[in-house]
C-alpha positions as CSV (number, residue, x, y, z in Angstrom):
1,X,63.3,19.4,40.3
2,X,65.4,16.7,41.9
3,X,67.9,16.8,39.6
4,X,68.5,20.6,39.7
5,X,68.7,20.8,43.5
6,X,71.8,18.1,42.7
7,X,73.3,19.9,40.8
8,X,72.7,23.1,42.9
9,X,74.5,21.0,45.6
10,X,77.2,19.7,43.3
11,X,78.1,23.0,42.4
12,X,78.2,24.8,45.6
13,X,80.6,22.3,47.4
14,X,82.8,22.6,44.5
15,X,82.4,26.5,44.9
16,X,83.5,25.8,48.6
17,X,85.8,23.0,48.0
18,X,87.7,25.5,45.4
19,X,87.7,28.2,48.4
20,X,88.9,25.7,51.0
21,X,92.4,25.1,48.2
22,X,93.3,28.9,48.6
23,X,96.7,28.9,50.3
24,X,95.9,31.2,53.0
25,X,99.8,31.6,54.2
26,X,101.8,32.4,50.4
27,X,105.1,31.7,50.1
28,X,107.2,34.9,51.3
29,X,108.4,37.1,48.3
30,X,111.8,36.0,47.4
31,X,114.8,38.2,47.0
32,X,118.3,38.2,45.8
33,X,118.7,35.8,42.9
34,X,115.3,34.8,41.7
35,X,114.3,38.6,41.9
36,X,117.2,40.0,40.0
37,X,116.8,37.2,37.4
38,X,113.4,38.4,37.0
39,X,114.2,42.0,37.1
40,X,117.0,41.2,34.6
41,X,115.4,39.1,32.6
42,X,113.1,41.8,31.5
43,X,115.5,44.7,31.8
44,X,115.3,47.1,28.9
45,X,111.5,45.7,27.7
46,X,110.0,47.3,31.1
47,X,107.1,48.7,29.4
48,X,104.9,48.0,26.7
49,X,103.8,44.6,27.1
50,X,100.8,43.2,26.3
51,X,98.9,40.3,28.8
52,X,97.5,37.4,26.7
53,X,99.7,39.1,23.4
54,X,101.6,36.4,21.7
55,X,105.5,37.4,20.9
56,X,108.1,36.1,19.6
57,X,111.3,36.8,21.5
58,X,115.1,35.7,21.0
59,X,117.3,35.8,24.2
60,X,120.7,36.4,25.2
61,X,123.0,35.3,28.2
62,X,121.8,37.4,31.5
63,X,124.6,39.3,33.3
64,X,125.8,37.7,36.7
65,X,122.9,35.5,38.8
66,X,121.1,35.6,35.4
67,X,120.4,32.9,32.7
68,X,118.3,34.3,30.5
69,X,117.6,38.0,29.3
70,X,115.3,39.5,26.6
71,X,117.3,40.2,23.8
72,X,114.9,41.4,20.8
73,X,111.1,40.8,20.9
74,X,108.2,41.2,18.0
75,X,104.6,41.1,18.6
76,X,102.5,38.9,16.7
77,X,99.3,39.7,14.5
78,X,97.0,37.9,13.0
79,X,97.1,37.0,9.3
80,X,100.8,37.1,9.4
81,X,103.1,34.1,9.1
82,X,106.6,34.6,10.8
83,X,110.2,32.8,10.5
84,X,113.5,33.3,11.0
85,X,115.7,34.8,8.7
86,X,119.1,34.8,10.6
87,X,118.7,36.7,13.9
88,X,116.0,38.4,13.0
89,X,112.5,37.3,12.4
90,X,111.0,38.0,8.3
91,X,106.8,37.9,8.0
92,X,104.4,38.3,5.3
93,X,101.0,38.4,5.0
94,X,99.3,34.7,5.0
95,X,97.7,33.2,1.7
């Protein structure tokens, strides 16, 4: 009995501890560069992304303010093996 009302305790002041690290005043959204290397970044692939999907994508050189861009993307599936054949990507089934 002792040792679950520990452990209760233990685990509500790490559910308030965890509360008490929420930054309560975020960072203000940026603009100008960071946006537009974001926005950039992921012009032309605006749609039809998947979250926790794994891809494999090749970039490019971004236009001006950008680094990076998208150039070509390929989702992954299982029991597939992928590599690159030139700038492309080749797969075929796994053994």
């Amino acid at each position: 009995m002792l040792a679950a009302m520990i452990l209760a305790g233990v685990a509500a002041a790490a559910f308030f501890a965890g509360r008490g690290s929420v930054d309560r005043h975020p960072a203000p959204v940026l603009s100008g560069g960071y946006a537009a290397g974001r926005e950039g970044a992921f012009s032309g692939f605006d749609g039809g992304w998947l979250f926790g999907a794994p891809y494999i994508v090749t970039l490019r050189h971004g236009g001006p303010g950008i680094t990076y861009a998208f150039a070509r993307r390929w989702k992954m599936a299982p029991g597939f093996e992928y590599r690159a054949c030139g700038a492309v990507v080749c797969s075929r089934r796994a053994p």
